[in-house]
PDB file of the backbone (N, CA, C, O) and the ligand in Angstrom, with CONECT records:
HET     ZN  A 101       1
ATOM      1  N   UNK A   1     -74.199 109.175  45.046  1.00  0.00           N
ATOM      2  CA  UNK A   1     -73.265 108.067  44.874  1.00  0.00           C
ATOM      3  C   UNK A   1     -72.673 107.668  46.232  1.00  0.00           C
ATOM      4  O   UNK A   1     -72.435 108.498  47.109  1.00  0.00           O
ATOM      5  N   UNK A   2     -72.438 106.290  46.364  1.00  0.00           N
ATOM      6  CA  UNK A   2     -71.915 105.564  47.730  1.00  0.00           C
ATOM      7  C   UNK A   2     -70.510 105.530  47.341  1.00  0.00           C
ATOM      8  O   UNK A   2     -70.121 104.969  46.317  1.00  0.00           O
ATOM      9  N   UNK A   3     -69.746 106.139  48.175  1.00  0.00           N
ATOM     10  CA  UNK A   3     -68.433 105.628  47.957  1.00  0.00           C
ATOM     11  C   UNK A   3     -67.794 104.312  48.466  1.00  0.00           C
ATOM     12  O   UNK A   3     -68.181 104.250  49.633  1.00  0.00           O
ATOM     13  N   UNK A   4     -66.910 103.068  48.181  1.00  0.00           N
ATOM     14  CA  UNK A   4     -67.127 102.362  48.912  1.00  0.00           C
ATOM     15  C   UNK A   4     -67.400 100.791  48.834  1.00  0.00           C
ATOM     16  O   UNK A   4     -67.181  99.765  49.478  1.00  0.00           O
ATOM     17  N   UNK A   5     -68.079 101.270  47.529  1.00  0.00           N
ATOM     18  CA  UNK A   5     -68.707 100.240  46.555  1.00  0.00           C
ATOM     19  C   UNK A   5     -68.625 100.222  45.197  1.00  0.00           C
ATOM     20  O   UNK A   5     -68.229 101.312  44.784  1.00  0.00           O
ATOM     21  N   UNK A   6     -68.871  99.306  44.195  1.00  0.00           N
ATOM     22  CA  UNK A   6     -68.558  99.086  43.020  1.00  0.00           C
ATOM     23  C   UNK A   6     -69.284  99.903  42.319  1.00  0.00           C
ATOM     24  O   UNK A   6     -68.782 100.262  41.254  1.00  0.00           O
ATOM     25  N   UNK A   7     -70.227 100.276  42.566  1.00  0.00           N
ATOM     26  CA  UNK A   7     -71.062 101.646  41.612  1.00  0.00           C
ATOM     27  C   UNK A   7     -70.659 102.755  41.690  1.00  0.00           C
ATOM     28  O   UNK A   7     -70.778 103.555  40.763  1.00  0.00           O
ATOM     29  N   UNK A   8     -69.928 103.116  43.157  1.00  0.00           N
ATOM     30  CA  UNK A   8     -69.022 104.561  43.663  1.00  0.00           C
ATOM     31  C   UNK A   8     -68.217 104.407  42.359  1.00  0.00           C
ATOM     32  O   UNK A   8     -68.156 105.261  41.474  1.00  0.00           O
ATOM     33  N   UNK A   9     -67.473 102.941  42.353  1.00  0.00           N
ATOM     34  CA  UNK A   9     -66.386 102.982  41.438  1.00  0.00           C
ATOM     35  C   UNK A   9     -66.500 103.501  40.357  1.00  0.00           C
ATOM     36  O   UNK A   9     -65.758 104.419  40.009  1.00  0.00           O
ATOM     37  N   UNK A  10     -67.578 102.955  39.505  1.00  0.00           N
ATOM     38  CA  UNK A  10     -67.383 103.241  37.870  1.00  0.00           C
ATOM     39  C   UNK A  10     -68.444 104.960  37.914  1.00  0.00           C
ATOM     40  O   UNK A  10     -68.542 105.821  37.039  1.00  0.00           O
ATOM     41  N   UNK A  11     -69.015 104.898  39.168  1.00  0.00           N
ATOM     42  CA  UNK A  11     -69.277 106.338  38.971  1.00  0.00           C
ATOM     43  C   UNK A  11     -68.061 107.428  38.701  1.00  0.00           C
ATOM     44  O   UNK A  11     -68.100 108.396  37.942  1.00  0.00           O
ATOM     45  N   UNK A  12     -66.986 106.996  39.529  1.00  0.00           N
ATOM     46  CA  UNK A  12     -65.835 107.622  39.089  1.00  0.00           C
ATOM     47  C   UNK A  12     -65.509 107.676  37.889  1.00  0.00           C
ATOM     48  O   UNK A  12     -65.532 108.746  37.281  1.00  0.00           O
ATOM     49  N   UNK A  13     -65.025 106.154  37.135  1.00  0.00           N
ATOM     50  CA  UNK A  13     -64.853 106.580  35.509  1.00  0.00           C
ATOM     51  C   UNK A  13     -65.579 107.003  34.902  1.00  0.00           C
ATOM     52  O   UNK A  13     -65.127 107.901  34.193  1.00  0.00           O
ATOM     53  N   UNK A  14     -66.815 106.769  34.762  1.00  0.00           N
ATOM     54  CA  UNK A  14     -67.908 107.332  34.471  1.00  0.00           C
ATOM     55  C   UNK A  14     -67.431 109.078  33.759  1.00  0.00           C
ATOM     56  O   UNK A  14     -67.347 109.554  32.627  1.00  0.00           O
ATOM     57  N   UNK A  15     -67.216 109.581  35.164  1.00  0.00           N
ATOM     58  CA  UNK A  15     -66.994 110.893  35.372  1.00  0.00           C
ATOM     59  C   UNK A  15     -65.658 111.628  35.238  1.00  0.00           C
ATOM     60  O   UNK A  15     -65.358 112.785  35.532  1.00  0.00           O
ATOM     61  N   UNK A  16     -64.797 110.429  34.605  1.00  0.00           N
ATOM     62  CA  UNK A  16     -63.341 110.470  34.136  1.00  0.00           C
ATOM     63  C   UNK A  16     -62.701 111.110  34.888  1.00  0.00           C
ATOM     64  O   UNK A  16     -62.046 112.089  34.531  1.00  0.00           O
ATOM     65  N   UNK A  17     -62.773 110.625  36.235  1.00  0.00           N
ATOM     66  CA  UNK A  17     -61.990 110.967  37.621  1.00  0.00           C
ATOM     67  C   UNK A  17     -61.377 109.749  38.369  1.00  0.00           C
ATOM     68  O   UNK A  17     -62.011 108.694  38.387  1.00  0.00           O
ATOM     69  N   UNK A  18     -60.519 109.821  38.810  1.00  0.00           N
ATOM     70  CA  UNK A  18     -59.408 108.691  39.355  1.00  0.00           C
ATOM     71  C   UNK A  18     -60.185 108.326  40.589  1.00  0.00           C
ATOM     72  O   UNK A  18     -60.417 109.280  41.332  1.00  0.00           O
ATOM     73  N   UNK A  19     -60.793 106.747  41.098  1.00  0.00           N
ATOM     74  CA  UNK A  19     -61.620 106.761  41.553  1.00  0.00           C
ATOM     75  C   UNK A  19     -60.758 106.592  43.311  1.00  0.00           C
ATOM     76  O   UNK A  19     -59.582 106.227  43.332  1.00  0.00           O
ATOM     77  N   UNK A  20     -61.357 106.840  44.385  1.00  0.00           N
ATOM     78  CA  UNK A  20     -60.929 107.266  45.694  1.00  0.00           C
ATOM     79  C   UNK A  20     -60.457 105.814  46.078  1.00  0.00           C
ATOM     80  O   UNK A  20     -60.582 104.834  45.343  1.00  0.00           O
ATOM     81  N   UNK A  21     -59.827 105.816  47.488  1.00  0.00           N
ATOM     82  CA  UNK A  21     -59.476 104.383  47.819  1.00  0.00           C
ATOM     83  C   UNK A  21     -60.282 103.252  47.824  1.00  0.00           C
ATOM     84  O   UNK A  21     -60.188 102.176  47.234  1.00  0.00           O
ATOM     85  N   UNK A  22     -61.534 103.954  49.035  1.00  0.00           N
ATOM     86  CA  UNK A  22     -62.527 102.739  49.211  1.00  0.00           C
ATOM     87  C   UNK A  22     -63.431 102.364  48.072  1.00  0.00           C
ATOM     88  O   UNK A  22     -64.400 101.613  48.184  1.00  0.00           O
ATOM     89  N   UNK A  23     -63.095 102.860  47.133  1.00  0.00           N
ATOM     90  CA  UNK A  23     -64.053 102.563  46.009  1.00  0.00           C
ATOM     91  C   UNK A  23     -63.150 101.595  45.196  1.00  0.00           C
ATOM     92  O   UNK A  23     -63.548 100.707  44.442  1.00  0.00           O
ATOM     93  N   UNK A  24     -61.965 101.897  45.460  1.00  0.00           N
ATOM     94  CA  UNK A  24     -61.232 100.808  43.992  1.00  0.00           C
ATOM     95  C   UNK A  24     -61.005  99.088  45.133  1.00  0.00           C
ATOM     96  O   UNK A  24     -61.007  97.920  44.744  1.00  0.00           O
ATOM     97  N   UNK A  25     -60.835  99.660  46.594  1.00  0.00           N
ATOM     98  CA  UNK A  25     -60.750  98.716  46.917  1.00  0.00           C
ATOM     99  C   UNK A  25     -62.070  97.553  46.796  1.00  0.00           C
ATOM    100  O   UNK A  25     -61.915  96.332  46.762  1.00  0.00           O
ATOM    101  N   UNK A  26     -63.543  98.372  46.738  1.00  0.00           N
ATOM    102  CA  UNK A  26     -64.556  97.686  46.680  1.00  0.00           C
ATOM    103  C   UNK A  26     -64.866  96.707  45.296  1.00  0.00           C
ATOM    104  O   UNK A  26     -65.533  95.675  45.234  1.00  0.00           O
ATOM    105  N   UNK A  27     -64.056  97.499  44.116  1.00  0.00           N
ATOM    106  CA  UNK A  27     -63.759  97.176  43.072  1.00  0.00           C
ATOM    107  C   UNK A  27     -62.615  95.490  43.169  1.00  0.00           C
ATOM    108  O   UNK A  27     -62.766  94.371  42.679  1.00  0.00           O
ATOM    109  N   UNK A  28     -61.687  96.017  43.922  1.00  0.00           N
ATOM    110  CA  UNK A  28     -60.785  94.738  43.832  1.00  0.00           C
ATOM    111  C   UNK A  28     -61.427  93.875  44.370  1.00  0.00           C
ATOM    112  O   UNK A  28     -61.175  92.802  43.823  1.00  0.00           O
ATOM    113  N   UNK A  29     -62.181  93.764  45.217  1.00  0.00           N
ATOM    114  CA  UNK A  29     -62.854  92.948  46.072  1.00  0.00           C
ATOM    115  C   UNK A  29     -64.137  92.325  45.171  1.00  0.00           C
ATOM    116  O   UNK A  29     -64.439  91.133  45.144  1.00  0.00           O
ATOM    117  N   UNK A  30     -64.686  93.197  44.584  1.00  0.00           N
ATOM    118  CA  UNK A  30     -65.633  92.372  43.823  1.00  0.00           C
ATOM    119  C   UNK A  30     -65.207  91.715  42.534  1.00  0.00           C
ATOM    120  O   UNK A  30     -65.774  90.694  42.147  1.00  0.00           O
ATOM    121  N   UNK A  31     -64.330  92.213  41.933  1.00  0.00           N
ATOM    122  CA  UNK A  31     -63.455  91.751  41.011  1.00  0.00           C
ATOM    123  C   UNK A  31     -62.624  89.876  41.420  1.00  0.00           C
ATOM    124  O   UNK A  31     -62.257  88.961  40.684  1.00  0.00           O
ATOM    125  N   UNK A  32     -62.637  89.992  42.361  1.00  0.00           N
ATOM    126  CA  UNK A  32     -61.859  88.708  42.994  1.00  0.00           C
ATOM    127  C   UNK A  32     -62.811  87.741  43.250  1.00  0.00           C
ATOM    128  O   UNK A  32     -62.500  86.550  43.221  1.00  0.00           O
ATOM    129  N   UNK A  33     -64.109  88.166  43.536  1.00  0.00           N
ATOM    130  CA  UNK A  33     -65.552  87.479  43.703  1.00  0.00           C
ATOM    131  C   UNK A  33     -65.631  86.884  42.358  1.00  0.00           C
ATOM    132  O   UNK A  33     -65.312  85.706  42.201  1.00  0.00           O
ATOM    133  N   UNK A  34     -65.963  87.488  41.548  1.00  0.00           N
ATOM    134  CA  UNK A  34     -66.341  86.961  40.026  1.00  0.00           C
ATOM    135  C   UNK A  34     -65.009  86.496  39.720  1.00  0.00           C
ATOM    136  O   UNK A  34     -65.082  85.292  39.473  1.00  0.00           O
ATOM    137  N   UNK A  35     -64.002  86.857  39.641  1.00  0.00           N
ATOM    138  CA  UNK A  35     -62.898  85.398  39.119  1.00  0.00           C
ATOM    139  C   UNK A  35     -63.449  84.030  39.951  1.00  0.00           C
ATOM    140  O   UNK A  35     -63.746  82.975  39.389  1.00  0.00           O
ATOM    141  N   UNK A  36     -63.513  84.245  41.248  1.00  0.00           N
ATOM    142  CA  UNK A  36     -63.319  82.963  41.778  1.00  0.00           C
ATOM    143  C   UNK A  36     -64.710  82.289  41.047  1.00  0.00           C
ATOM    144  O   UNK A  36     -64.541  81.210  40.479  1.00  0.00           O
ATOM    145  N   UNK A  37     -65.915  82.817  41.041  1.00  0.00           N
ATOM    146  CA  UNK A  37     -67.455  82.103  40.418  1.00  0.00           C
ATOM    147  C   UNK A  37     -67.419  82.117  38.971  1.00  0.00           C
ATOM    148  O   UNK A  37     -68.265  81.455  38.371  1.00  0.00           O
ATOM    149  N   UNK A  38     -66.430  82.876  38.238  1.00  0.00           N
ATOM    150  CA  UNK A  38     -66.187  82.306  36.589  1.00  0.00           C
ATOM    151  C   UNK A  38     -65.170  81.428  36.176  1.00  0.00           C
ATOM    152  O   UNK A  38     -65.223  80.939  35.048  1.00  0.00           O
ATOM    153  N   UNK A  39     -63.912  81.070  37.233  1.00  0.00           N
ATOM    154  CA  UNK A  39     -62.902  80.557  37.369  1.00  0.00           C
ATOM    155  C   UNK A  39     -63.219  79.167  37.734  1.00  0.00           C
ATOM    156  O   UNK A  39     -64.119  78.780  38.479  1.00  0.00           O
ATOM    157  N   UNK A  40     -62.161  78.334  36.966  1.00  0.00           N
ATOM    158  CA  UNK A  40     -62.299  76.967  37.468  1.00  0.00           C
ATOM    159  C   UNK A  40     -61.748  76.777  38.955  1.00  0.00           C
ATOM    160  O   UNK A  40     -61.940  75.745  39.598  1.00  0.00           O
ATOM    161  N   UNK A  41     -60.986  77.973  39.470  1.00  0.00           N
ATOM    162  CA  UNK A  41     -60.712  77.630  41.097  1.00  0.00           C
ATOM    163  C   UNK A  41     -60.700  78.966  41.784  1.00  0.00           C
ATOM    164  O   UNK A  41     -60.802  80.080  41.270  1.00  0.00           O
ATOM    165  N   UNK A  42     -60.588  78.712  42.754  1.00  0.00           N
ATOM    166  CA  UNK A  42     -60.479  80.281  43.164  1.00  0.00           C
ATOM    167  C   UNK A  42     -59.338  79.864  44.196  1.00  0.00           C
ATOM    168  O   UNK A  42     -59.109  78.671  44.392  1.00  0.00           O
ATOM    169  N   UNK A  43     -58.555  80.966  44.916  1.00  0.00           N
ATOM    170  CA  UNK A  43     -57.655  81.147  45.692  1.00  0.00           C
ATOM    171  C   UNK A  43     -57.672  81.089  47.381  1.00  0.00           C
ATOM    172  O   UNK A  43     -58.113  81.961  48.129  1.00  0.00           O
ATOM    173  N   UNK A  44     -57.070  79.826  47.748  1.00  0.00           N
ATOM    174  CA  UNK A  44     -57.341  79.722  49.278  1.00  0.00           C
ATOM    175  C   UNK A  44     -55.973  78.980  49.354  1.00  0.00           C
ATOM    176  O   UNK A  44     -55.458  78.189  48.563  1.00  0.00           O
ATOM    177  N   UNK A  45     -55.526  79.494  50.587  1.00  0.00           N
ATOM    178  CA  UNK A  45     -54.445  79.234  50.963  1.00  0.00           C
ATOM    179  C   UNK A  45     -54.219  77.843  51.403  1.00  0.00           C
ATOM    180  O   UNK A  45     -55.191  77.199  51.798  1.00  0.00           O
ATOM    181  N   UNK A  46     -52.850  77.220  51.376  1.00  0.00           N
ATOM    182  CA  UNK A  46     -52.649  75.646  51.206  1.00  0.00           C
ATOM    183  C   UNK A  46     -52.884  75.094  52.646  1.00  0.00           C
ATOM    184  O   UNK A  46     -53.350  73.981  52.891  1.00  0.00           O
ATOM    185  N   UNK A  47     -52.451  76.132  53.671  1.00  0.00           N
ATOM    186  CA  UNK A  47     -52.958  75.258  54.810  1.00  0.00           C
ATOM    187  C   UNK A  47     -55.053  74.943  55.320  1.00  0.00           C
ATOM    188  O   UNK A  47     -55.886  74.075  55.583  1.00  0.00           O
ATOM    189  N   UNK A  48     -54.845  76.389  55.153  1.00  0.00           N
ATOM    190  CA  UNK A  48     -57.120  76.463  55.191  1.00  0.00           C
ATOM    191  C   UNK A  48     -57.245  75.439  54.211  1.00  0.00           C
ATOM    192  O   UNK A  48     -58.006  74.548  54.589  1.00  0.00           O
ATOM    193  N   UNK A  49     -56.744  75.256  53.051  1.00  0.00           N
ATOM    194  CA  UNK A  49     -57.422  74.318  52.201  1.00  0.00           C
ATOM    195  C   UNK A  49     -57.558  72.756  53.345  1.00  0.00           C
ATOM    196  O   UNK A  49     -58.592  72.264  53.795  1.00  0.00           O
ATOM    197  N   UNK A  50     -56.103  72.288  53.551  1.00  0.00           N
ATOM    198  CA  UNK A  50     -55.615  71.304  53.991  1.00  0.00           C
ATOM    199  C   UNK A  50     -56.885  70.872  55.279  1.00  0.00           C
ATOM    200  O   UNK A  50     -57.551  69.857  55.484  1.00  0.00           O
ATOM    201  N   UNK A  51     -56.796  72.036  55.868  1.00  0.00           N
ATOM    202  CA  UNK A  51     -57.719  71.751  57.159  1.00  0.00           C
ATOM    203  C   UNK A  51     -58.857  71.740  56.870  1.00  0.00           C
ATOM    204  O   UNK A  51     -59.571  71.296  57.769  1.00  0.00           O
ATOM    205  N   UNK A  52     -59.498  72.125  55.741  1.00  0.00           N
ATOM    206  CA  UNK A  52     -61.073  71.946  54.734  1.00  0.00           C
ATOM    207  C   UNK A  52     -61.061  70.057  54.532  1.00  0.00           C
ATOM    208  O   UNK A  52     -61.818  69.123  54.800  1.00  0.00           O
ATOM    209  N   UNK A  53     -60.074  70.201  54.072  1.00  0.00           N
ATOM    210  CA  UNK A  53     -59.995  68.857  53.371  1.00  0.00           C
ATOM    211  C   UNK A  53     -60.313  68.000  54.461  1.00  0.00           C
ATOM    212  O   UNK A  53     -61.185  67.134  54.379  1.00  0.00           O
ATOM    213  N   UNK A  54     -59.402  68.286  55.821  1.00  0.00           N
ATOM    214  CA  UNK A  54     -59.430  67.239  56.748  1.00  0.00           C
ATOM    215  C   UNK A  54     -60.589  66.911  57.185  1.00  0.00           C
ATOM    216  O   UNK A  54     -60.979  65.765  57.410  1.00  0.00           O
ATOM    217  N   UNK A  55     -61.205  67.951  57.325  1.00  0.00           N
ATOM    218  CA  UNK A  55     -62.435  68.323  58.356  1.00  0.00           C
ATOM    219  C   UNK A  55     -63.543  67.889  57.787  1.00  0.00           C
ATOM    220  O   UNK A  55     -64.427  67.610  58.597  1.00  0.00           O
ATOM    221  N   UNK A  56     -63.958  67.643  56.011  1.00  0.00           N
ATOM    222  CA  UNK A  56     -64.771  67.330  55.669  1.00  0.00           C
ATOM    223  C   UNK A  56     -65.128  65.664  55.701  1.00  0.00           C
ATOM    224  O   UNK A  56     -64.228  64.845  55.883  1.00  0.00           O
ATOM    225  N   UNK A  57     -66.652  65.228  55.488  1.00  0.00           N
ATOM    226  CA  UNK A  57     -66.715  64.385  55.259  1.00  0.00           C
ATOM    227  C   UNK A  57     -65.820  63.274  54.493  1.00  0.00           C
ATOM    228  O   UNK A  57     -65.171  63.728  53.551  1.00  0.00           O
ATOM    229  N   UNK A  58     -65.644  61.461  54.828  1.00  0.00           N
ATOM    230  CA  UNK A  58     -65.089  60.645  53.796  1.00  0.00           C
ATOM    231  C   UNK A  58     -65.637  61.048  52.298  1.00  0.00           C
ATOM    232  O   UNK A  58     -64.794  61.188  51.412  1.00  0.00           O
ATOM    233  N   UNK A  59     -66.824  61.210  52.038  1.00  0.00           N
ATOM    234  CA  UNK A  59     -66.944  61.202  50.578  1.00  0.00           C
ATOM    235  C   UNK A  59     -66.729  62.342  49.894  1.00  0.00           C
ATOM    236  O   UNK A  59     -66.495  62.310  48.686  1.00  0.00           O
ATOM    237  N   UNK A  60     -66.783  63.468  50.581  1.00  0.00           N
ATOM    238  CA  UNK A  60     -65.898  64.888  50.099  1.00  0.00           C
ATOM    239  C   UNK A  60     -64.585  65.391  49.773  1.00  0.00           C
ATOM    240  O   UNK A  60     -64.191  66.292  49.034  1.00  0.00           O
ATOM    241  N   UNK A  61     -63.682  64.060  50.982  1.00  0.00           N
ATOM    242  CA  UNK A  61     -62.399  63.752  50.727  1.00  0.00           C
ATOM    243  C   UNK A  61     -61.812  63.527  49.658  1.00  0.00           C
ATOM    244  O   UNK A  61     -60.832  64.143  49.240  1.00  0.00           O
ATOM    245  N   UNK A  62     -62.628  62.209  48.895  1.00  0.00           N
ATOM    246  CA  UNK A  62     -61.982  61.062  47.777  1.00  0.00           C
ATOM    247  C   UNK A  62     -62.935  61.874  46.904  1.00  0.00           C
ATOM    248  O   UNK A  62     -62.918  61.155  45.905  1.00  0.00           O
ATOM    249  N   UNK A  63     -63.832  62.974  46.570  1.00  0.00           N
ATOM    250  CA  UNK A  63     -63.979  64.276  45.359  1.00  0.00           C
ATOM    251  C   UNK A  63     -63.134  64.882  45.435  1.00  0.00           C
ATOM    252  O   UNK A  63     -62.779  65.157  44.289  1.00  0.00           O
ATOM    253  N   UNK A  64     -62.025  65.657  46.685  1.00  0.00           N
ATOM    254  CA  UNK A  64     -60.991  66.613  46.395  1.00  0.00           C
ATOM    255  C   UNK A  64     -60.206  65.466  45.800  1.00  0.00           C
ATOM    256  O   UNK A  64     -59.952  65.554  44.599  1.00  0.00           O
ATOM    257  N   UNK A  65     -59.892  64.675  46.294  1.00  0.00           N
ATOM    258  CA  UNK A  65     -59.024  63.828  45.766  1.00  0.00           C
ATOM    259  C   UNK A  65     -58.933  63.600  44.330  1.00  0.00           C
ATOM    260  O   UNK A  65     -57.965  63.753  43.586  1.00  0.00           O
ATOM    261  N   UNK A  66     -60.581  63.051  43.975  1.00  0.00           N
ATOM    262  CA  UNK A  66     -59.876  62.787  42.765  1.00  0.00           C
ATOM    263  C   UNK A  66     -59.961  64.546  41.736  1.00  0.00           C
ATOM    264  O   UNK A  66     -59.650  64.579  40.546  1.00  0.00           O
ATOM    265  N   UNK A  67     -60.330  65.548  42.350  1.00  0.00           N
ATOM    266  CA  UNK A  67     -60.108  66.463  41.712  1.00  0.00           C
ATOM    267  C   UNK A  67     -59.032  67.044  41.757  1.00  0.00           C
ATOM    268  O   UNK A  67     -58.849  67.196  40.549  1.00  0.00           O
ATOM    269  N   UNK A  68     -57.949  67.604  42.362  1.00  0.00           N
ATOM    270  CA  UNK A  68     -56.479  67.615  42.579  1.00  0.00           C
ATOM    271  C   UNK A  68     -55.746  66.596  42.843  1.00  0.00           C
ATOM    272  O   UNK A  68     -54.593  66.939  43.103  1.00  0.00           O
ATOM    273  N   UNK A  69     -55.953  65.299  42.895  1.00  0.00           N
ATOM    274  CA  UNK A  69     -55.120  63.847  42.647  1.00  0.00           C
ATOM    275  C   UNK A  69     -54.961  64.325  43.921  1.00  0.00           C
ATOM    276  O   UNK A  69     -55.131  65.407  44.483  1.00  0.00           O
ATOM    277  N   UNK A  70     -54.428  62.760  44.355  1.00  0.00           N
ATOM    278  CA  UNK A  70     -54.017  62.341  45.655  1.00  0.00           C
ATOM    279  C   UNK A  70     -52.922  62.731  45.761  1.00  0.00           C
ATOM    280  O   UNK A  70     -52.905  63.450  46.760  1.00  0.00           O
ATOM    281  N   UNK A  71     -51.861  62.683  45.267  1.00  0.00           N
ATOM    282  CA  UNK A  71     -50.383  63.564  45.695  1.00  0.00           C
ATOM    283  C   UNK A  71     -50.157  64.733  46.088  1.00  0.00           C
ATOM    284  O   UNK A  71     -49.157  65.203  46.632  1.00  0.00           O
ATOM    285  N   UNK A  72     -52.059  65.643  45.514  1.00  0.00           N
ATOM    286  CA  UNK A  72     -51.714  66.455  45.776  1.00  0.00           C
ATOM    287  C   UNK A  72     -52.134  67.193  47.275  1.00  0.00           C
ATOM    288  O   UNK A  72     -51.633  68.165  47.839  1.00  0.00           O
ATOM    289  N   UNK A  73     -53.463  66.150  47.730  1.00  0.00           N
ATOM    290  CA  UNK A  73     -54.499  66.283  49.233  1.00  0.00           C
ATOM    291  C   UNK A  73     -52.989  65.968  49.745  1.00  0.00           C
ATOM    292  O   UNK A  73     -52.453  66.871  50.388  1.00  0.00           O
ATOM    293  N   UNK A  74     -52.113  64.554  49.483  1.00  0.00           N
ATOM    294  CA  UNK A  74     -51.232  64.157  50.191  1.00  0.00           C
ATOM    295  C   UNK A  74     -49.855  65.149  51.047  1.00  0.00           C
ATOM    296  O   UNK A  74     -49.281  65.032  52.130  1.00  0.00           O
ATOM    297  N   UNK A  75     -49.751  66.143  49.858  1.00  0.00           N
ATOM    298  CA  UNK A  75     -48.461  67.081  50.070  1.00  0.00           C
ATOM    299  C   UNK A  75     -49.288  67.946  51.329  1.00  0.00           C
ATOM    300  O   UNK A  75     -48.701  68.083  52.403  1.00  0.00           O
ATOM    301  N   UNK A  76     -50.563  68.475  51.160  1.00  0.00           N
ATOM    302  CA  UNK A  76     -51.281  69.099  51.202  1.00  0.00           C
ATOM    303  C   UNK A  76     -51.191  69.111  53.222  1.00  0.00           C
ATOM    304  O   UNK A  76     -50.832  69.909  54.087  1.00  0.00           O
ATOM    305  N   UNK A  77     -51.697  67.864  53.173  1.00  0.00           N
ATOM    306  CA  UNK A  77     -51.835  67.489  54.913  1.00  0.00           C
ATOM    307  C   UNK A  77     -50.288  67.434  55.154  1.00  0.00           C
ATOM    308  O   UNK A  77     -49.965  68.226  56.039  1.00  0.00           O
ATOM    309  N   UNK A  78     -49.232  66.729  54.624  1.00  0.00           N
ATOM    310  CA  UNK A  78     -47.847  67.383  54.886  1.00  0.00           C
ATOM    311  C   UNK A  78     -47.500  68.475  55.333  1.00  0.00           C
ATOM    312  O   UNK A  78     -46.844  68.821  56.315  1.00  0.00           O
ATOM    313  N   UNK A  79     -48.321  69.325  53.997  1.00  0.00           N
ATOM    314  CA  UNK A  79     -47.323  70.927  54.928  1.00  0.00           C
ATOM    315  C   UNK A  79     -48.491  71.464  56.361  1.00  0.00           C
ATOM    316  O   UNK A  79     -48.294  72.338  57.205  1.00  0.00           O
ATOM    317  N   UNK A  80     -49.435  70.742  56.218  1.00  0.00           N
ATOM    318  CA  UNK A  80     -50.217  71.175  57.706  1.00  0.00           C
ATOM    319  C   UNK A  80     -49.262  70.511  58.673  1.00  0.00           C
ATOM    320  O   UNK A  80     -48.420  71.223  59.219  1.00  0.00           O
ATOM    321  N   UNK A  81     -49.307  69.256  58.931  1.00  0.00           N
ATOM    322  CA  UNK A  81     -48.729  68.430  60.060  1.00  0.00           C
ATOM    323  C   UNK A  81     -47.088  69.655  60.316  1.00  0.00           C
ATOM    324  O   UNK A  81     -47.025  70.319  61.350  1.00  0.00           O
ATOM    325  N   UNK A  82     -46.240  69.727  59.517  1.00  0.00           N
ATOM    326  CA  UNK A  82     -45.130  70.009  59.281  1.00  0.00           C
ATOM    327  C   UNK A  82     -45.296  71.671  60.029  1.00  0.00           C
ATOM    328  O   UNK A  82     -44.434  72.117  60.786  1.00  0.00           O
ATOM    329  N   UNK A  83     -46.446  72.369  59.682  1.00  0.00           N
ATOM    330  CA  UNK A  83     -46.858  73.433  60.459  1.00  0.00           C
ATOM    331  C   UNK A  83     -47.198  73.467  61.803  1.00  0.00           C
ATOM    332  O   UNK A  83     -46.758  74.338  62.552  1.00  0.00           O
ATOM    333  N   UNK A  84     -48.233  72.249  62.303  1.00  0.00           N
ATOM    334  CA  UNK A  84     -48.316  72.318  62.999  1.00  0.00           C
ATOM    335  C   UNK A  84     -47.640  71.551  64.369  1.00  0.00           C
ATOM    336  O   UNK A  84     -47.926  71.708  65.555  1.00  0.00           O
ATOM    337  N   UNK A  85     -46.631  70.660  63.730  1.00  0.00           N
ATOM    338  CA  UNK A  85     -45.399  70.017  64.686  1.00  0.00           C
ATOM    339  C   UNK A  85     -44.514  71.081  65.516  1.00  0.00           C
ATOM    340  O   UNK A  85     -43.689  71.690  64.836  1.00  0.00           O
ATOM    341  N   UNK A  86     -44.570  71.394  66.909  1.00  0.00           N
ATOM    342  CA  UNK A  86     -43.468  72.348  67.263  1.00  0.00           C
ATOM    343  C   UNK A  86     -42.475  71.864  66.856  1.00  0.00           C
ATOM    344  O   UNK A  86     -42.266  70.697  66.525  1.00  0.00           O
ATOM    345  N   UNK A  87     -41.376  73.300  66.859  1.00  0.00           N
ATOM    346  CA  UNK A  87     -39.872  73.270  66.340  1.00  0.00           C
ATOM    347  C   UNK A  87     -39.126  72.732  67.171  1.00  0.00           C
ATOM    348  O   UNK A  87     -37.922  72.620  66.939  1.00  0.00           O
TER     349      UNK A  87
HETATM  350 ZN    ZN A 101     -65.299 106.814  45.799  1.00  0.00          ZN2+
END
């Protein structure tokens, strides 16, 4: 058994033993993989999003757009600019 990885993991329950760090962490980690690919969204932070958004093509734009509405790309580049304005 690999510890480390998601098979370390359930080798642990398996074996009705509390499974070691790097194994549950490999677990959380793959666990967060499959939400995001069974999930209608997955989790990325508002500024990386913002700068995705910017950076992509016009016609990739007005798809985020109309998939989170425009108020919301709009707030979106707000809190970037607002980040990235010195104090
Ligand atoms: Zn392990």
């Amino acid at each position: 058994m690999t510890c480390g990885t998601r098979n370390g993991y359930d080798k642990h329950r398996r074996d009705g033993e509390e499974a070691c760090q790097p194994c549950k962490d490999a677990k959380a980690k793959w666990s967060r993989v499959q939400r995001a690919l069974r999930g209608r969204y997955c989790q990325v932070p508002p500024l990386l999003l913002a700068q995705l958004y910017l950076s992509a093509p016009i016609a990739l734009q007005l798809k985020f757009e109309l998939a989170v509405g425009e108020s919301v790309a709009a707030a979106l580049v707000q809190r970037l600019d607002q980040a990235e304005t010195p104090q």
